[in-house]
TITORLO-232644 format. One record per residue (C-alpha): y, z, x; residue in three letters. Coordinates in steps of 0.02 Angstrom, whole numbers, plus 50000, padded with zeros to 5 digits. Layout:
YZXALA
...
% end
This chain:
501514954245743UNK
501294946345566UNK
503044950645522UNK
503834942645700UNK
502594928745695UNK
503344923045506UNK
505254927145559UNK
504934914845714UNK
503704900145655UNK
503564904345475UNK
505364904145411UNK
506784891945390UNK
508114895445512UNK
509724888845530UNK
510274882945716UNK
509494894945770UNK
510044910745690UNK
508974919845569UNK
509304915945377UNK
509214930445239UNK
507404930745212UNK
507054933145383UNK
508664946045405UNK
507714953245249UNK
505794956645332UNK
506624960845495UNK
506614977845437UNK
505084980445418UNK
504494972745580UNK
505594985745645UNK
504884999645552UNK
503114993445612UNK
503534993845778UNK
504195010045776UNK
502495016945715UNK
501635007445831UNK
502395015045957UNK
502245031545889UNK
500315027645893UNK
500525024746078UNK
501345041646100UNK
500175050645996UNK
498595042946074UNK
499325049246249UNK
499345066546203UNK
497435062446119UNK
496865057046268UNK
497575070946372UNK
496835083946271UNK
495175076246271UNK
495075077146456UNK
495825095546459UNK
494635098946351UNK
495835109646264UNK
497145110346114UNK
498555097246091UNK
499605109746140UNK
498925110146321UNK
499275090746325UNK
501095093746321UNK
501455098246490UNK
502455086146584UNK
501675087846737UNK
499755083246679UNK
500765067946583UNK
501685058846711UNK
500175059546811UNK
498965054346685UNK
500205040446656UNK
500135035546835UNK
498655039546921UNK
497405033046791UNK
497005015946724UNK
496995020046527UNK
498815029446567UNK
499555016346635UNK
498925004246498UNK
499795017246375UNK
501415018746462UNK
501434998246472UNK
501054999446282UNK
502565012046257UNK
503525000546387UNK
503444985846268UNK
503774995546108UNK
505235002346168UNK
505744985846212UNK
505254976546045UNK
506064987445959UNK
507894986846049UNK
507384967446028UNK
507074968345852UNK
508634980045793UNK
509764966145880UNK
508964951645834UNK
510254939445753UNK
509194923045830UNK
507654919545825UNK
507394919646028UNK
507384937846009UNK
505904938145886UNK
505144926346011UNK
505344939246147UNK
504904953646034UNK
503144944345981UNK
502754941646175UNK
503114958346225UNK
501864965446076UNK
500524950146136UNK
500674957646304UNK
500414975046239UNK
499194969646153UNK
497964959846278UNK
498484968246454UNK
497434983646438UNK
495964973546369UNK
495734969646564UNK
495244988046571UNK
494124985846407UNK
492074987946414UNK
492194969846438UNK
492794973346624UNK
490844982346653UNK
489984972546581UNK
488954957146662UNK
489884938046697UNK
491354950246655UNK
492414936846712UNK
492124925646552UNK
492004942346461UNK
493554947646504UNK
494474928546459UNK
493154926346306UNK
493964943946233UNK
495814941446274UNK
495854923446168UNK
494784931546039UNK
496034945645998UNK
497544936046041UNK
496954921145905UNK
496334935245785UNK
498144944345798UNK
498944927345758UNK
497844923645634UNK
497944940245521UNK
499564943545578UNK
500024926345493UNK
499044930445326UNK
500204946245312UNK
501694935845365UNK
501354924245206UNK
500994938445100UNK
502624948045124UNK
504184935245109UNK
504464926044964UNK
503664915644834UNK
504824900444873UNK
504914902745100UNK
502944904545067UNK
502974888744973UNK
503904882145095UNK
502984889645250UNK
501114888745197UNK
500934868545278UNK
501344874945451UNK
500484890845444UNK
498704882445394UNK
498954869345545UNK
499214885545663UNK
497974894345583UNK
496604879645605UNK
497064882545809UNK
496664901545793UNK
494944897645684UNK
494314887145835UNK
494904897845972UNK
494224912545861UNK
492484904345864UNK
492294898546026UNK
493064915746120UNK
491794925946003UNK
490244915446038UNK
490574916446221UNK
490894937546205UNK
489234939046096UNK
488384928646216UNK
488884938846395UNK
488354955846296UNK
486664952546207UNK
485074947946259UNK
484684933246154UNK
483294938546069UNK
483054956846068UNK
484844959946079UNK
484974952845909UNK
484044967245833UNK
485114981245897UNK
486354988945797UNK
487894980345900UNK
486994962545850UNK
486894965645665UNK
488894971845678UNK
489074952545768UNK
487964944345636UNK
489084953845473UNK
490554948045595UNK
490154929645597UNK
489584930245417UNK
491514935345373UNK
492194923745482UNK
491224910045420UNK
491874915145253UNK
493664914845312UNK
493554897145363UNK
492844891545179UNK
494494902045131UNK
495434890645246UNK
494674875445206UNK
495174877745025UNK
496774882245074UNK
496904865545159UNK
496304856245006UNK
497534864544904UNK
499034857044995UNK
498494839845033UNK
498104837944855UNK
499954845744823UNK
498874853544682UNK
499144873144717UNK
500074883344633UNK
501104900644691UNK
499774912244599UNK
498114902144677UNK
499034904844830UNK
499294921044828UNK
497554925144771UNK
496864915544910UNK
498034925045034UNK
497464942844962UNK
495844937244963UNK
495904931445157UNK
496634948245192UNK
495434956045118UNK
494104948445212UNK
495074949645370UNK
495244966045364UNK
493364971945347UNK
493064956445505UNK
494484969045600UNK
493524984345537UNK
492004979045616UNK
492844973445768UNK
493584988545788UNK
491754997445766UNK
491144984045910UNK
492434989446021UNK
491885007146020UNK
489845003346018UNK
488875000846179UNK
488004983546180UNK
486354983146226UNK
485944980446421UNK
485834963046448UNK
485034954746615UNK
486684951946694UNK
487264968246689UNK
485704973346762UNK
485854962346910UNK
487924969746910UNK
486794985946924UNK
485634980447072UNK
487124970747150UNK
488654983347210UNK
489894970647239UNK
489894964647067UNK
490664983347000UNK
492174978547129UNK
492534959647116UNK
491504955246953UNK
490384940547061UNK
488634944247125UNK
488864943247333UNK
488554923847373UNK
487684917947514UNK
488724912947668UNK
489784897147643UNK
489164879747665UNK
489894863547591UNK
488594860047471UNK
488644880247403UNK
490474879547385UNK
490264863047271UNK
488964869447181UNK
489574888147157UNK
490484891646982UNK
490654909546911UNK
491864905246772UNK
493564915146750UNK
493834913846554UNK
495524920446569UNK
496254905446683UNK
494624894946606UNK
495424898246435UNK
497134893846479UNK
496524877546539UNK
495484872246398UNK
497004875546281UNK
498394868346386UNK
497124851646395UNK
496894852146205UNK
498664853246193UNK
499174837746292UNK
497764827346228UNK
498174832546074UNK
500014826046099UNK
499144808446164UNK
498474806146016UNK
499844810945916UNK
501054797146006UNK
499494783345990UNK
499264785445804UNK
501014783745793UNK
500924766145897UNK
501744773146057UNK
500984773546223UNK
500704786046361UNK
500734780746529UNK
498714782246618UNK
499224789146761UNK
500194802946690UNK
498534808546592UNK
497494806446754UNK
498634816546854UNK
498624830846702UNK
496804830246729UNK
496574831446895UNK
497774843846921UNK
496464854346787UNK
495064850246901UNK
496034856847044UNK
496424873546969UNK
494584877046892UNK
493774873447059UNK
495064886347144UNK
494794900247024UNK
493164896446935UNK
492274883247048UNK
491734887647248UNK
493304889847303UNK
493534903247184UNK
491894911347214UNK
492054913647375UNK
494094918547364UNK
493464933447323UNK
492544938947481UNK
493524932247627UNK
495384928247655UNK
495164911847717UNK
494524904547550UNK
495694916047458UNK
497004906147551UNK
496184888347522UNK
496444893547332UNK
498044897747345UNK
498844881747456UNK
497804872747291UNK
498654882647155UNK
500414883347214UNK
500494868347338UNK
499234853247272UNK
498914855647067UNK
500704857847039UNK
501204841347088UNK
499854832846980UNK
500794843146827UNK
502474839946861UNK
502014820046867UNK
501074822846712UNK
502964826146619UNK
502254837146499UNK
503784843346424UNK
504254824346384UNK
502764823746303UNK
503194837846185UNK
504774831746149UNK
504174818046103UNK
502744824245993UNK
503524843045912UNK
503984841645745UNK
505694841845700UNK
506714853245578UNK
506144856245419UNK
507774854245342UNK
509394847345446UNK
509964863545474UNK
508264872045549UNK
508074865645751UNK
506154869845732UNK
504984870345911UNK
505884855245958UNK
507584860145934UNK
507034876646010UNK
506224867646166UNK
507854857246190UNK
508944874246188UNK
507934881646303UNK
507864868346434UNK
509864868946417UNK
510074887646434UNK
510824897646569UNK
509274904146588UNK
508504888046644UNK
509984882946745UNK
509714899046836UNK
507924894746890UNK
508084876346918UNK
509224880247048UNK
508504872647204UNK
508864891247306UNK
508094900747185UNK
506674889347159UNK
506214889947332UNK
506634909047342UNK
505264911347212UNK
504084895047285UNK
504144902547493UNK
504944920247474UNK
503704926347372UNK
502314925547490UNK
503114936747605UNK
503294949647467UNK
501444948047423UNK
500764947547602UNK
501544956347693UNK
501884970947574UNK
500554983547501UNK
500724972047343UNK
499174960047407UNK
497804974047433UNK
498064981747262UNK
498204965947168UNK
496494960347250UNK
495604976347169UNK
495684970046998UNK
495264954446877UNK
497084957446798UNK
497684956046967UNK
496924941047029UNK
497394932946865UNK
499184938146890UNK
499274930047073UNK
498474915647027UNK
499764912546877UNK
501124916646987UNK
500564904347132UNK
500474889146987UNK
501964892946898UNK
502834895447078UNK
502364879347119UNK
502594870546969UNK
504464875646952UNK
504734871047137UNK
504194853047130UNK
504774848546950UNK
506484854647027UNK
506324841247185UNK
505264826647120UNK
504824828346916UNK
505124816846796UNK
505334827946648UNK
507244834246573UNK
508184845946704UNK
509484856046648UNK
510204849946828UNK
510694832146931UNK
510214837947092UNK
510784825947232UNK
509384819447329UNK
510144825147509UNK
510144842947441UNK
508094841447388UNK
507984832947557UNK
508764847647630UNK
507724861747525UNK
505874852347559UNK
506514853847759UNK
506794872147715UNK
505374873247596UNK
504224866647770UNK
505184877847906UNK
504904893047797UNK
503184889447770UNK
502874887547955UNK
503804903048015UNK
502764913547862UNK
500934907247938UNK
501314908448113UNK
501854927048056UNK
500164927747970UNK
499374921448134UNK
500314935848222UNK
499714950548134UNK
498534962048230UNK
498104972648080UNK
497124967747904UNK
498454965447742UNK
497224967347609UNK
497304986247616UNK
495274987547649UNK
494634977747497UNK
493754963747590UNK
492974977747721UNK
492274986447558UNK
491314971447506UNK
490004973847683UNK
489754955147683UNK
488414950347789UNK
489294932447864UNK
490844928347931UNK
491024948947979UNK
492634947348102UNK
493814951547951UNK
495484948548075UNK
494974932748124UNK
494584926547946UNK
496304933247909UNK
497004921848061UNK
495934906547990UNK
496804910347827UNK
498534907447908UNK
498054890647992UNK
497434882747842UNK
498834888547751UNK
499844881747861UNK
499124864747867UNK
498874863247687UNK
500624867647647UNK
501414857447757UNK
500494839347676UNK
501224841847513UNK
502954845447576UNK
502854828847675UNK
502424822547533UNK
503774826047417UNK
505004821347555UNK
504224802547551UNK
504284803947351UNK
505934812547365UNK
506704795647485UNK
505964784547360UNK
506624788347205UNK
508254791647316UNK
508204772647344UNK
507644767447174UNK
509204776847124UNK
510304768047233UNK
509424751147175UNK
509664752946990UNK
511344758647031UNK
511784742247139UNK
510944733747000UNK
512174740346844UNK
513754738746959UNK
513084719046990UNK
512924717846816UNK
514614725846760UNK
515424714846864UNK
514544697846815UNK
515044701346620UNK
516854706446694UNK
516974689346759UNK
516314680446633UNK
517584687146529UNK
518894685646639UNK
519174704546681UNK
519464713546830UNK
517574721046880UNK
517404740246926UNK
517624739047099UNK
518974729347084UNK
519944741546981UNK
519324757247103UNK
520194745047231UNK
521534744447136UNK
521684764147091UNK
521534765647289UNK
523104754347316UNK
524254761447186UNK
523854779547246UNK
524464772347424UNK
526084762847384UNK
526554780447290UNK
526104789247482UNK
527004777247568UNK
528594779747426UNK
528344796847462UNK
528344795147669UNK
530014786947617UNK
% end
């Protein structure tokens, strides 16, 4: 990850392509990667033998692999490890630009966090926010030390070059690294007699190194403002940094495999069965002030929230310091649309999504039909065009350049197609509901996180395709966004009234293993479900249509406008105007018919 991270933020590139440094390290990202998954293999056949209770030997057979590969939960997090390896590394051995090493570090990220949904985290009490405190913690950790190493191992001059953007990323990962931590310590220990187990005094040496690695990385910071620091401080204060980070890993490693002390949540997950299957103690039955008032938090989608919002306001700031402004209502939409997707994961909504299909449903008409809208009018990719820095040098395109590139790739013109938009945007809910899919993605936290993402990004890329505001790698014609929200609305229908139809249950007997004590008719919920699916869908569809005929006619105006305009300076000058000379075009082509005729 260190070696990827420097190749793709780290290094100069040159349109694009990878220079000779970064041909240079590549190697031994791909060398790393080839151990890594070597590790994977390796701690398969561990594992195997462990639960044989035999030799390694024993753990070779085929059979007993492919079905501890697919019938157990740590298995399948291995084979999704080996899964990504295999595919970093074909990445890695053909990168020539640097969107490969950008695909490589995602697939190792995903490796990486994925099976941490499976991790003692996932038992323990509020395991939601455990879960999301834990994933940020090692994902900004990985960054962090994998950026130290990056810095350590190109060269004196790209390091000299590199160390400015690396201490501005790294002051992201510090925070995140604090906050995530806090939150993790805080969901495992007791407060006060936690603290004097042996799994507190591993978080107290923990803290005490990180605090350390921030005075590293404050000096760091003084160092280049001042313009003061030379190559051989730096590299002392990068060796050092490792150094430290390395024993903070150590320990964190040694946490991971120590059982924290019982802490009064995870006795009430004891007393409380439904907590070991959706991670939420059993509310009491619905009313409207317990569904305003409930909040469990999810720190996964709570997480990617907080750092999307940082982000933007972040960019805000950045265009007001530099004397530009930001429209108000795009920042209020942004933020409301952020209110809308906490209170349908981590607020009532999402509380009680997790016992009955009705609210599951209200959740999802919010995530994929309401908060999306409030983003795309929030144009946040114009804001980060307008706010990523540019190139280091004329020839690098830096995470502007590379956000420009990507909004013009094929890639982009594939899914900004108005079909496949609304393929993914309707389409998909008959693959989750009425498929098998739905009941086994409602047994997990990785699962509900997955849907959830799916449902906003769905969403998202459906109505920044009819009505946004930011870039599109496609001039779609209003008629034809006319013509896909009318689909968008008759697909929607015939999918609930479908819904409304069924006779049997589609969540595969997760809701009937919860034995909730209200709202018992578990068909009937399901039918409720459909209807307000159906009516919530349909609003914000109606909705885009009137958007949709507005900016059709405000189109048409400025339009009417610049032709009035073209021809007023055409007769001022005493030149033909534009419609004059279509007219014109028109009679010539004509006379040469009639010639023709003749």
């Amino acid at each position: 990850m260190g070696v990827l991270y420097a190749i793709g933020f780290l290094l100069l590139e040159e349109h694009g392509r990878l220079n000779r440094e970064s041909q240079r390290i590549k190697s031994l990202a791909l060398l790393a990667t080839i151990v890594w998954l070597a590790c994977a293999v390796g701690g398969v056949v561990v594992e195997v033998a462990n639960l044989l209770g035999g030799g390694f030997l024993d753990a070779f057979d085929l059979t007993t692999l492919s079905s501890f590969l697919r019938t157990t939960s740590i298995g399948r997090d291995y084979l999704f490890q080996i899964v990504m390896a295999l595919l970093a590394i074909a990445l890695i051995s053909r990168a020539k630009k640097v969107g490969a090493i950008y695909f490589a570090l995602a697939a190792t990220m995903l490796a990486l966090l994925i099976p941490l949904f499976q991790s003692h985290a996932a038992s323990a009490g509020n395991h939601g926010l455990a879960i999301g405190a834990l994933i940020f913690h090692v994902g900004a950790v990985s960054l962090w030390v994998g950026g130290v190493f990056g810095l350590i191992l190109i060269s004196p001059r790209a390091r000299e070059l590199s160390i400015t953007r690396f201490s501005a990323l790294a002051l992201w990962a510090a925070v995140i690294v604090g906050v995530s931590g806090s939150l993790s310590a805080w969901t495992r220990l007791n407060f006060w007699s936690g603290w004097h187990s042996r799994y507190g005094v591993l978080i107290l040496i923990k803290v005490a190194l990180f605090a350390l690695l921030v005075v590293i990385g404050a000096k760091h910071r003084r160092g280049i403002a001042s313009k003061l620091e030379g190559g051989r401080q730096t590299i002392r204060l990068l060796l050092n940094e490792c150094l430290v980070m390395l024993a903070a890993t150590a320990i964190g490693g040694w946490l991971s495999t120590s059982v924290p002390p019982t802490s009064p949540a995870a006795l009430v997950a004891d007393r409380d069965p439904s907590i070991a299957i959706t991670g939420i103690a059993m509310p009491s039955a619905p009313t409207f002030g317990r569904i305003l008032s409930a909040y469990s938090p999810d720190g996964t989608m709570l997480g990617f929230l907080l750092l999307i919002t940082a982000l933007y306001i972040y960019g805000v700031v950045v265009l007001s310091r530099r004397g530009d402004k930001w429209p108000v209502g795009r920042t209020i939409a942004f933020a409301i649309s952020v209110s809308l997707v906490d209170f349908a994961t981590s607020g009532g909504i999402g509380v009680y999504a997790h016992f009955a299909f009705s609210y599951h449903m209200l959740g999802h008409m919010i995530l994929g039909m309401i908060a999306p809208i409030g983003f795309v009018l929030s144009a946040p990719i114009t804001l980060a065009l307008r706010t990523l820095p540019q190139g280091r040098t004329p020839e690098e395109r830096g995470i502007r350049g590379t956000l420009i590139s990507i909004i013009h790739s094929k890639y982009s013109v594939i899914i900004t197609n108005p079909i496949v938009a609304l393929a993914l945007f309707d389409g998909s809910l008959f693959v989750l509901y009425m498929t098998p899919l739905f009941g086994k993605l409602m047994q997990s936290h990785s699962g509900h996180f997955a849907m959830d993402i799916h449902f906003l990004l769905a969403g998202y890329l459906f109505f920044y395709v009819i009505v946004g505001i930011d870039p599109n790698p496609r001039k779609i014609p209003h008629i034809v966004r006319i013509i896909v929200l009318f689909a968008a609305m008759s697909i929607h229908a015939f999918f609930s009234i479908a819904l409304l139809s069924t006779t049997s249950l589609l969540d595969g007997g997760y809701f009937g293993s919860l034995h909730r004590l209200w709202n018992t008719n578990l068909l009937a919920d399901q039918h409720t479900g459909a209807a307000l699916g159906w009516m919530m869908g349909e609003i914000p569809i109606l909705l885009a249509l009137v958007a949709t005929f507005i900016q059709w006619i405000r189109v048409d105006t400025r339009e009417a406008r610049r032709i009035d305009r073209a021809a007023d300076r055409a007769a001022a000058m005493g030149e033909e105007d534009e419609l004059a000379r279509y007219n014109k075009y028109l009679a010539n082509l004509a006379k040469g018919d009639q010639r023709r005729l003749e």
